[in-house]
KEDREN-293209 format. One line per field, with one value per residue (C-alpha): residue number from 0; residue in one letter; y, x, z. Coordinates in pm, whole numbers. Each point is the difference from the previous one (the first is absolute). Example, Ala and Ser with C-alpha at 12.3 -4.5 7.8 and 13.67 -1.06 7.14 Angstrom:
residues 2
i <- c(0_1)
aa <- c(A_S)
c2 <- c(-450_344)
c1 <- c(1230_137)
c3 <- c(780_-66)
end
This chain:
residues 670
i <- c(0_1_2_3_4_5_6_7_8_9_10_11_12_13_14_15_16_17_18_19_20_21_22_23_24_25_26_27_28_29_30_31_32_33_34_35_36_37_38_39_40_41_42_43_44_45_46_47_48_49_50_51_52_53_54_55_56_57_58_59_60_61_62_63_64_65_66_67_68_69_70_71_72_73_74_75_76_77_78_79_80_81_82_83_84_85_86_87_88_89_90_91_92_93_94_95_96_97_98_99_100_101_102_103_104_105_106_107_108_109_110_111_112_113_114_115_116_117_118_119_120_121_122_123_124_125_126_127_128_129_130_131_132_133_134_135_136_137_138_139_140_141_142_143_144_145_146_147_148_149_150_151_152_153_154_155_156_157_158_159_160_161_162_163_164_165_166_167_168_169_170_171_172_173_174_175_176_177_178_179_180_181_182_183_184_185_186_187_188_189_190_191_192_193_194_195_196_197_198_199_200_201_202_203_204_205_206_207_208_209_210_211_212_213_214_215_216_217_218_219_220_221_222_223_224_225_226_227_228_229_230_231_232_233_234_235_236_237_238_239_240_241_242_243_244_245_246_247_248_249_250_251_252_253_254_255_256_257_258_259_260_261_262_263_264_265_266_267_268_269_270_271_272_273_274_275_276_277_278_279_280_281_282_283_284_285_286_287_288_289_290_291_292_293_294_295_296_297_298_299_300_301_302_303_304_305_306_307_308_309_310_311_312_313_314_315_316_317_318_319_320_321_322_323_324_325_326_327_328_329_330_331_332_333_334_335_336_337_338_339_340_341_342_343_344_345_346_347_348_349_350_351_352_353_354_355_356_357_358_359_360_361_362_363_364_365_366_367_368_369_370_371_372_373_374_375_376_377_378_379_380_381_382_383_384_385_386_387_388_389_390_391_392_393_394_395_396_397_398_399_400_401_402_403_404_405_406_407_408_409_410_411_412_413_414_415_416_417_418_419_420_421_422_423_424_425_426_427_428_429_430_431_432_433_434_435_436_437_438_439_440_441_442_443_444_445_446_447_448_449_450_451_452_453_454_455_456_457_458_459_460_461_462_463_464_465_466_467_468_469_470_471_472_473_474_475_476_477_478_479_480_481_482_483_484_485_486_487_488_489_490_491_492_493_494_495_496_497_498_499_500_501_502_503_504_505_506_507_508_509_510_511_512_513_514_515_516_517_518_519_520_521_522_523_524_525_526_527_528_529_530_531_532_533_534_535_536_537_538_539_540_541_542_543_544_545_546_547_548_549_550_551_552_553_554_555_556_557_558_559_560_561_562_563_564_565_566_567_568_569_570_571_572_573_574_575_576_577_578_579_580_581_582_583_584_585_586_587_588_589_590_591_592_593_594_595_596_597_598_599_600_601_602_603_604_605_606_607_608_609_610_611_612_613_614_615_616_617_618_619_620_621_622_623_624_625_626_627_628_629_630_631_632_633_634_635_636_637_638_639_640_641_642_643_644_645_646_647_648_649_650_651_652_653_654_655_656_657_658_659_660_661_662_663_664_665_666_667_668_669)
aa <- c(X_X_X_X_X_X_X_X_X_X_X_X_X_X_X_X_X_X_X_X_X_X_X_X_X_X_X_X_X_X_X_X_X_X_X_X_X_X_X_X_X_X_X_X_X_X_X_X_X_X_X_X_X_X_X_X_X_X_X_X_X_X_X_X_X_X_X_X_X_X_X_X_X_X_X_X_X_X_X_X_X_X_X_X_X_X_X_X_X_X_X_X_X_X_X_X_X_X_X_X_X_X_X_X_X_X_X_X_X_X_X_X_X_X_X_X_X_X_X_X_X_X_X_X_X_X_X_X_X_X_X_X_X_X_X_X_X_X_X_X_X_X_X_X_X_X_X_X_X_X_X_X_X_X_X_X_X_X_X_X_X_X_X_X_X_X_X_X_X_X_X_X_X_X_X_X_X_X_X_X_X_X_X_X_X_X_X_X_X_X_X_X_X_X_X_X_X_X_X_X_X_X_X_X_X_X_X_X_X_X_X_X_X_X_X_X_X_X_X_X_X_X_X_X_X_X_X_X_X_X_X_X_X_X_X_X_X_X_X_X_X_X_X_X_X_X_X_X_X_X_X_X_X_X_X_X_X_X_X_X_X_X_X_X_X_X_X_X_X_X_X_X_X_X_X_X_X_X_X_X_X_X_X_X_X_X_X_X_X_X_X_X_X_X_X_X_X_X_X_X_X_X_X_X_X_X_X_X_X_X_X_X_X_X_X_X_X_X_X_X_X_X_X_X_X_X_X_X_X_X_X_X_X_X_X_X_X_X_X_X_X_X_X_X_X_X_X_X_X_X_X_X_X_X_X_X_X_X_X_X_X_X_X_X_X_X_X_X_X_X_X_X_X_X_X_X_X_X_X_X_X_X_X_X_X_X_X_X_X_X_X_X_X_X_X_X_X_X_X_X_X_X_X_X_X_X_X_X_X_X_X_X_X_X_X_X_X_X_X_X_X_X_X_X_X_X_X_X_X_X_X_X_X_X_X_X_X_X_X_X_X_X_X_X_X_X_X_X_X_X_X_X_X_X_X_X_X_X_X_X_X_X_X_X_X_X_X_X_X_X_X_X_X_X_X_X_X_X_X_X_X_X_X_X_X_X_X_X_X_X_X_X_X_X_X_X_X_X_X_X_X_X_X_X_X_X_X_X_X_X_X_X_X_X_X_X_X_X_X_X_X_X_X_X_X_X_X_X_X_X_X_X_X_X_X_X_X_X_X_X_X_X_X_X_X_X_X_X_X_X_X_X_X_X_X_X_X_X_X_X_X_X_X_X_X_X_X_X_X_X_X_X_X_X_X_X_X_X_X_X_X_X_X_X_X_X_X_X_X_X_X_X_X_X_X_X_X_X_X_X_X_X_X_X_X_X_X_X_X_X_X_X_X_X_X_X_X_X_X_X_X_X_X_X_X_X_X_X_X_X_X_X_X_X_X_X_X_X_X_X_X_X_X_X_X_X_X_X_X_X_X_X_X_X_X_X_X_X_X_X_X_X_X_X_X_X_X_X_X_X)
c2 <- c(-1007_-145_99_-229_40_401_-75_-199_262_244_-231_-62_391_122_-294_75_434_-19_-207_233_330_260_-108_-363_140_195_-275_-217_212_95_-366_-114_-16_109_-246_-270_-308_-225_302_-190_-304_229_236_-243_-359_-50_96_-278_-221_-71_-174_98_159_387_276_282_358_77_-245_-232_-300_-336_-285_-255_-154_104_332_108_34_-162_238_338_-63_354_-3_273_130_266_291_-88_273_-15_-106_-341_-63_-261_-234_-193_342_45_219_116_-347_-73_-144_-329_-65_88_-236_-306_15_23_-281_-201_-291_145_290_-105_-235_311_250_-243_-66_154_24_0_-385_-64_212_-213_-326_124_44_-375_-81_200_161_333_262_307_238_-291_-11_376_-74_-196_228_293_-256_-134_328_96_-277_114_352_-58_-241_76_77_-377_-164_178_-81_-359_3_138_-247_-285_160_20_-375_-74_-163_147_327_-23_-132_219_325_-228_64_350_59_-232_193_359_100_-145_202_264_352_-65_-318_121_266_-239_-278_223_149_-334_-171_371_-24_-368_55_-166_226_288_-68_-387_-101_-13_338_135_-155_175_334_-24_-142_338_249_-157_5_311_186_-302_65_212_192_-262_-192_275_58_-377_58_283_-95_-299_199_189_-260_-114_55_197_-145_48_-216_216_308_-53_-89_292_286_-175_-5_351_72_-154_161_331_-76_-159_286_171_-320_-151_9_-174_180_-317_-66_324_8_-311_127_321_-188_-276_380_71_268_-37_113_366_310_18_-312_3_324_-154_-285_289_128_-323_-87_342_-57_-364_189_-70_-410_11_-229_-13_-241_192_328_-219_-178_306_212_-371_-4_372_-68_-310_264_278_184_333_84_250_-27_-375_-33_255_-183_-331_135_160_-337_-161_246_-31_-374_-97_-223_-257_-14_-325_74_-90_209_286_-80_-11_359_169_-207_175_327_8_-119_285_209_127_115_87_135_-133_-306_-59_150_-202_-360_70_90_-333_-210_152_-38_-395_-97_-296_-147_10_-195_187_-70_156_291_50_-54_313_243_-111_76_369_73_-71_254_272_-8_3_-244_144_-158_-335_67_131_-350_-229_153_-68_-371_10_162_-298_-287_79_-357_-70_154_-159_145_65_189_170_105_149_151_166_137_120_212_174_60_158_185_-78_175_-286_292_-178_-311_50_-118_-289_-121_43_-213_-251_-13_5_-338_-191_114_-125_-327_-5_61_-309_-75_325_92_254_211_-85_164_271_45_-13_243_248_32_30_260_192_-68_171_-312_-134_-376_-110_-383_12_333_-163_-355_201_209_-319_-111_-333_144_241_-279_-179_322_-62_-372_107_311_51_372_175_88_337_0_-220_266_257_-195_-37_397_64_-198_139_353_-43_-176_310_266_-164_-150_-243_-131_-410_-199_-46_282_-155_186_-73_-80_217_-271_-80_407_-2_348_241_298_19_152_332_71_394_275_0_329_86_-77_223_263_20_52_214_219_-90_110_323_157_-256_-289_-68_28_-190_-266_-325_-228_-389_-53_-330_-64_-275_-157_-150_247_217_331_225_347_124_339_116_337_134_-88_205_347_-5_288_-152_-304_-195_-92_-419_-71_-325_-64_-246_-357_152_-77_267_72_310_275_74_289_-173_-247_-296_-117_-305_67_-339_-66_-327_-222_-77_-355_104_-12_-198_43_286_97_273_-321_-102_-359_-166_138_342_24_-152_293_273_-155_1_360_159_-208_186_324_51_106_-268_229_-288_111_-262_68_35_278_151_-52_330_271_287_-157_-197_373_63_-345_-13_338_-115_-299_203_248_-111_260_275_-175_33_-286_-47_-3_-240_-254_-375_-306_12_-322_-213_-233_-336)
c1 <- c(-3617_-138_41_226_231_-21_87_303_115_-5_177_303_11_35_228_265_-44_78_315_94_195_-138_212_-146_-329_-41_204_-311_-268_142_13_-344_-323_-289_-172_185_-186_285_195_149_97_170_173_166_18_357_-83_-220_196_-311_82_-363_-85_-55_17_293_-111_40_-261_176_-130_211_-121_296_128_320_201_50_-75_232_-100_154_371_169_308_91_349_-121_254_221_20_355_-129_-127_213_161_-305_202_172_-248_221_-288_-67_125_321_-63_-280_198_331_-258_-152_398_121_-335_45_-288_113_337_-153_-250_330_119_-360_18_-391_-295_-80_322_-166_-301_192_185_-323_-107_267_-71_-253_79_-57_-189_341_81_-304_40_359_-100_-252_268_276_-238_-38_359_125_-200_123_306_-197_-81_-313_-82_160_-164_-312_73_112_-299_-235_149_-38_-328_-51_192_-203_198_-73_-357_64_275_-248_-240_287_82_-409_-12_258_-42_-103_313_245_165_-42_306_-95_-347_154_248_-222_-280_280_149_-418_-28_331_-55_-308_-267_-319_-78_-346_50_-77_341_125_-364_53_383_-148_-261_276_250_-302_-44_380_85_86_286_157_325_187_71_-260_-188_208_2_-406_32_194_-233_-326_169_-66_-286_-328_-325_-258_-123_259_304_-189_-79_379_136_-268_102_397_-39_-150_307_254_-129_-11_358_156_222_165_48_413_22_3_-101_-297_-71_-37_-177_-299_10_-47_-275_-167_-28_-183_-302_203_-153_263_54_143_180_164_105_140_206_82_151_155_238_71_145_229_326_-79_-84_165_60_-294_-182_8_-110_-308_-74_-86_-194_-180_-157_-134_-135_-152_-100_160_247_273_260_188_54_34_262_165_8_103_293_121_-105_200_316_-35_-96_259_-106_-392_-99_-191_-351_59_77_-305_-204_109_-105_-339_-62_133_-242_-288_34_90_331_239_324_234_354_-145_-117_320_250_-215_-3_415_24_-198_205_303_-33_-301_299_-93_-414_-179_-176_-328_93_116_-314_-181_162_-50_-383_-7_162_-241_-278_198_-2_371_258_289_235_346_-170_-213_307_178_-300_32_326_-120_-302_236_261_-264_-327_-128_54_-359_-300_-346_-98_355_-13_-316_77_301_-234_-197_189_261_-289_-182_324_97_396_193_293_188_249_-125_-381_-14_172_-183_-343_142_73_-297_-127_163_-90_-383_48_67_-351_-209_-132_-119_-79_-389_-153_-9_345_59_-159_185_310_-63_-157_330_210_-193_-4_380_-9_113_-268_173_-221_-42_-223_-167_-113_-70_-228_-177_-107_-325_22_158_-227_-262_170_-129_-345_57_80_-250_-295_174_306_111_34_355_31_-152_215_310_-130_-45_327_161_-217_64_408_-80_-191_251_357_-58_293_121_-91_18_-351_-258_-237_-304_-167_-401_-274_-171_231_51_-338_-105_340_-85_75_-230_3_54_-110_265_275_-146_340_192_-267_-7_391_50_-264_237_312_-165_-212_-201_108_-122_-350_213_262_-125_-179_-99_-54_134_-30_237_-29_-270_227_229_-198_224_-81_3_135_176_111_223_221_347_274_67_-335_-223_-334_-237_-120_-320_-100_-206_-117_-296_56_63_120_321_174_363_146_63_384_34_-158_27_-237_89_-166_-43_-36_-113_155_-13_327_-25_57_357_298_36_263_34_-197_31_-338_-146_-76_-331_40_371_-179_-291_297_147_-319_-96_372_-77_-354_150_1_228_-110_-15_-5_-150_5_-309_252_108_-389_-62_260_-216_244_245_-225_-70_382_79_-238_135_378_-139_-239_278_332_132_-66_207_386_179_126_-440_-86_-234_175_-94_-22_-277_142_-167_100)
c3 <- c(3509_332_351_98_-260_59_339_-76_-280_272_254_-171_-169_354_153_-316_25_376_-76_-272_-93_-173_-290_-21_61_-273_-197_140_-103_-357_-46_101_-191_150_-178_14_201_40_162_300_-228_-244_231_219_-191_27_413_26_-252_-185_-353_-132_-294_21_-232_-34_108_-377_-89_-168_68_84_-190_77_373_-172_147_-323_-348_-300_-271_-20_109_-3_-184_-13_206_215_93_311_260_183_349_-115_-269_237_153_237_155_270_237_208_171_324_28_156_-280_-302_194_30_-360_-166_206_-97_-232_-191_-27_-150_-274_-91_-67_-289_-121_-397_-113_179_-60_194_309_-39_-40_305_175_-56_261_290_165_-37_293_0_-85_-271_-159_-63_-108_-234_-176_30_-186_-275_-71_-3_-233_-275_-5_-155_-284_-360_-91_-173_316_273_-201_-20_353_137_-177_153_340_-58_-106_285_291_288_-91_52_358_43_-61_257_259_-69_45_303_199_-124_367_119_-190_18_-147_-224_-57_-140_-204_-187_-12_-203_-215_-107_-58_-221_-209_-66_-145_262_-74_188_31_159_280_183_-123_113_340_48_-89_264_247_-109_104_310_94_-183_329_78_-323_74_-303_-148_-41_-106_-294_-99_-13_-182_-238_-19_-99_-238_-220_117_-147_141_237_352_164_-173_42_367_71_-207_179_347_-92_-51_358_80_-203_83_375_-8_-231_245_86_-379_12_-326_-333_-214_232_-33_-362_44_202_-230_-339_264_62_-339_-191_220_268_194_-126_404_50_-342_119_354_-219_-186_301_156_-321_2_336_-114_-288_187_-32_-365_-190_-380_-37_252_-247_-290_174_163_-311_-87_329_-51_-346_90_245_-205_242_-135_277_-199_337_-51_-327_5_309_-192_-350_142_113_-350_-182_220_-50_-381_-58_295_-113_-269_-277_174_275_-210_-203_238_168_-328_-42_350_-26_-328_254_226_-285_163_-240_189_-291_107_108_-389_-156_258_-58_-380_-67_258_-235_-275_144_39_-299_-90_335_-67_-243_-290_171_340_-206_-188_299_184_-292_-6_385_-54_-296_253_167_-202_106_-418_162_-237_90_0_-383_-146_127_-96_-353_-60_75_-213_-277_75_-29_-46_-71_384_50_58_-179_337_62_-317_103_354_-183_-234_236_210_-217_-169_327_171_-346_130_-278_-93_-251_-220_55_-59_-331_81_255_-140_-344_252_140_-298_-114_268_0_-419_163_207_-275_-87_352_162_62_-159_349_62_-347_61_327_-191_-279_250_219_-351_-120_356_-44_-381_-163_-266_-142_-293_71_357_-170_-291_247_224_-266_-196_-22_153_255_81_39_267_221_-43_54_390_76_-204_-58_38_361_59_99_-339_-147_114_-113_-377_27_147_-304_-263_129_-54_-313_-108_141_-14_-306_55_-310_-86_-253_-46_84_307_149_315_-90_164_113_282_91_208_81_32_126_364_283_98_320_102_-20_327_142_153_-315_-190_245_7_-382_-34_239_-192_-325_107_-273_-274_184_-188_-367_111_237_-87_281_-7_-362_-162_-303_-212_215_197_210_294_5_361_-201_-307_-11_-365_10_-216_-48_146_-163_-162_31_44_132_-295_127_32_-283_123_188_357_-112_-354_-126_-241_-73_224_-260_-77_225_316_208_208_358_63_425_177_315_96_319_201_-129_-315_46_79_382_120_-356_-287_-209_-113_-68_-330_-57_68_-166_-314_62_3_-286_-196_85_-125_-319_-43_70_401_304_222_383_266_345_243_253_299_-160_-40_368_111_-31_58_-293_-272_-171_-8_-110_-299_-104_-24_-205_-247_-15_68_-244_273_291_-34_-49_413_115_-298_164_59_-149_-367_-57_-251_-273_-71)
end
């Protein structure tokens, strides 16, 4: 780089810092390349009004005179937030501006314009001002909202064709230093949502133009950008604006009186944001509780997993309010509540039960799909909705050919994973699903199979015609067809099926066996002993403990069991000593008894409840058909020192407690 052209670098670098806040300036400096010749060009072409070529900060280079590019129109409907769902509502504007532009001639023909080629058709006729060029962005944008998908496609291709909207994005980039912060803020949201891409020229030029005003944008204009780069994808322009909007949102904090710009800035802060400011944000939020609003409560749970950001506080503030107010929420806001609350993994237990009996208590009002769609969310829960699976089934059992594969599927799933005993009605149910998956058959893959028989057998129901489907050769080939071997958690399926095959020994019509070739290797890892666990049965046992204990047993090469204890039976005089050696199976001997001890993770089990999931309710119901008294110990329970010796006693030996100090919780099978 010469001299000179040092010189000038320097020049205007200290001419624009001494005009500058600290906000701008380290907007200004985050924006900058160091090694970028052409800085001064770059930085301030729409200053100068220069109409030369010039390349992006991302590096994208422009290869057209045109201010943007026709490939890549974005059709997709972006989520609405509430404070510029209406484009034309600009209450923040003084009073003798917003009186002039309604009483304008313009402004009346652009109110009754119905697609964005009318706006542009209007815009032949005029010569639209600065506030109506960014009028007419904001209602282009607006009359495709309400648009089906194939329309607002259509629609937007002839905008693009159209000539005016090539010199109507001229216009907007002309007199971008002559608007308004509002003005910029709805103008880039409405080039964004109509598809104009991000990394042209004009939208380029209003970033640049937003970090350089960013300390004139009040509340509201803030929010409109934030809600802007949501959706807005990553390079140094929309990084540089998002690091200096949160200088400013941490600066202007105290005086944020809003609660939806609030939540705007938090989600804009995202889970990059310091824990210290995401705490002051907590802080100012739960001083805002009294202005919540229903919709507040829902986008506020949102807002902190967008986040990543756990405040029991306020999500305890906000599902209060949900729960008082069920029957006023749509399905997608409802939806969308859970989809968080699994997120930030907050399970609040009346929360769960009150949403479920609601969902119950109106399914004729939700389509089949919504329905499905919730009981998928609270299996990602860990939470057994039982008001609403007892209701679904009843529906099922009504008409199961209303299902879709994919339904049936989800439906599968998720009443094996949750293990919700229907009673009276199981069998019914399962026949019915049964039925419908007959139907699917002849077009279902052989994973999808696979997927279905799995979830049966977790279930304990074995119907012959997808067994004998799945375990046919040709079907078995399609697998290799995809992977050059078996997946492992294909793998583990096939073993899971062969294994109640081999042990249930349902009856069918036709004996089917599951080939070794697709049972991979079986026997699971090892892990080493639980020292605690060992160390507290040890104590529980006494002098017996090396004849009756056996730690880390594997049975059938499939099931890991935490430690073995065989003892006698009551009122039998003597220990009949384990003949087998670790990883042996034998039968106990009729005057003793195995306990299969299991050390099992929280997850393990229905949320709130001593219900366990599908695969370890089909592991207890496995081990009392080989002969053991599955002993589930949960490793919250491990962690109390003081207790875990006493609590592993009454389970070893409940025949020594009296009936009123028998331990709680009997763990059920399936």
């Amino acid at each position: 780089m010469s001299l000179r052209v040092t010189e000038e670098v320097v020049r205007w670098s200290l001419r624009y810092c001494s005009r500058r806040s600290p906000v701008q300036l380290r907007s200004f400096l985050l924006t900058t390349s160091i090694e970028d010749r052409s800085f001064p060009s770059q930085q301030f072409a729409h200053i100068w009004g220069t109409r030369q070529s010039q390349t992006c900060l991302d590096r994208s280079p422009v290869s057209s005179v045109r201010f943007y590019s026709r490939g890549g129109i974005h059709s997709q409907d972006l989520e609405e937030k509430e404070h510029v769902s209406s484009p034309m509502g600009r209450s923040s504007l003084p009073a003798e501006i917003q009186s002039d532009e309604k009483s304008s001639p313009f402004s009346d023909h652009l109110r009754h314009c119905g697609s964005p080629s009318d706006v542009l058709d209007l815009a032949c006729q005029y010569s639209p001002t600065v506030r109506q060029v960014s009028n007419c962005l904001t209602h282009m944008w607006s009359t495709t909202k309400k648009m089906s998908d194939d329309q607002r496609r259509y629609e937007l291709q002839l905008m693009f064709e159209h000539p005016e909207f090539d010199k109507l994005l001229q216009k907007a980039m002309k007199r971008v230093g002559h608007m308004c912060s509002d003005d910029l803020a709805y103008s880039l949201l409405g080039m964004v949502k109509l598809g104009v891409p991000q990394g042209s020229r004009v939208v380029q030029t209003f970033l640049r133009t937003c970090q350089e005003n960013l300390n004139d944008f009040d509340e509201k204009g803030l929010s409109i950008l934030a809600s802007c780069l949501e959706h807005m994808e990553g390079n140094a322009n929309v990084s540089a604006l998002k690091d200096g909007m949160r200088l400013v949102v941490e600066a202007r904090l105290p005086r944020i009186k809003n609660v939806m710009a609030l939540q705007t800035m938090m989600r804009l802060l995202g889970k990059d944001a310091p824990l210290d400011l995401k705490q002051k944000l907590e802080r100012k939020a739960l001083s805002m509780t009294d202005q919540f609003s229903l919709p507040n409560t829902q986008y506020m749970i949102s807002t902190m997993a967008t986040m990543g950001f756990y405040s029991k506080p306020l999500l305890d503030v906000c599902s209060k309010t949900i729960k008082e107010n069920l029957h006023g929420i749509p399905f997608n806001r409802l939806y969308k509540v859970l989809q968080s609350c699994r997120v930030l993994h907050y399970r609040d237990l009346d929360l769960l039960t009150g949403i479920s009996e609601h969902i119950a208590s109106i399914m004729d009002i939700w389509t089949k799909k919504q329905v499905v769609l919730f009981l998928s969310v609270f299996d990602n829960l860990a939470f057994c909705p039982a008001a609403l699976m007892e209701a679904f089934a009843q529906k099922v059992i009504a008409n199961p050919d209303a299902l879709t594969l994919k339904d049936l599927l989800c439906v599968l799933k998720v009443y094996s994973s949750l293990n919700y005993d229907l009673q009276h009605q199981r069998q019914q149910f399962l026949e019915s699903l049964s039925r419908a998956l007959d139907s699917y058959l002849p077009k279902m893959s052989g994973f999808e199979l696979l997927k279905a028989v799995y979830h049966l057998c977790l279930l304990g129901h074995f119907p012959s015609a997808p067994l004998e489907q799945l375990l046919q050769s040709t079907s078995l080939e399609k697998f290799s067809t995809t992977a050059p071997k078996f997946l492992p958690n294909q793998e583990r399926m096939f073993q899971t099926v062969n294994l109640c095959l081999g042990l249930e020994r349902p009856p069918l019509p036709h004996p089917v066996t599951v080939p070794p070739s697709v049972l991979g290797d079986p026997v699971p890892s090892s892990p080493p002993v639980n020292p605690w666990l060992s160390q507290d049965l040890r104590s529980v046992l006494g002098d017996q403990a090396d004849s009756m204990l056996q730690e880390m047993v594997v049975v059938e090469n499939f099931y890991l069991i935490d430690a073995v204890i065989t003892k006698p039976l009551p009122n039998q005089p003597s220990v009949t000593e384990a003949g087998s050696r670790a990883g042996e199976e034998c039968p106990p001997a009729e005057s003793s008894q195995r306990i299969a001890v299991i050390c099992t993770p929280h997850s393990g089990f229905c949320h709130g409840t001593s219900n366990p999931r599908g695969p370890l309710a089909v592991k207890i119901r496995h081990l009392k058909i080989l002969g053991y008294n599955p002993v589930l110990v949960t490793e919250l329970e491990l962690q109390s020192e003081e207790k875990r010796t006493d609590f592993l006693r009454g389970r070893i030996y409940p025949e020594h407690l009296s009936s009123d100090t028998q331990p709680k919780g009997d763990h059920r099978g399936s």
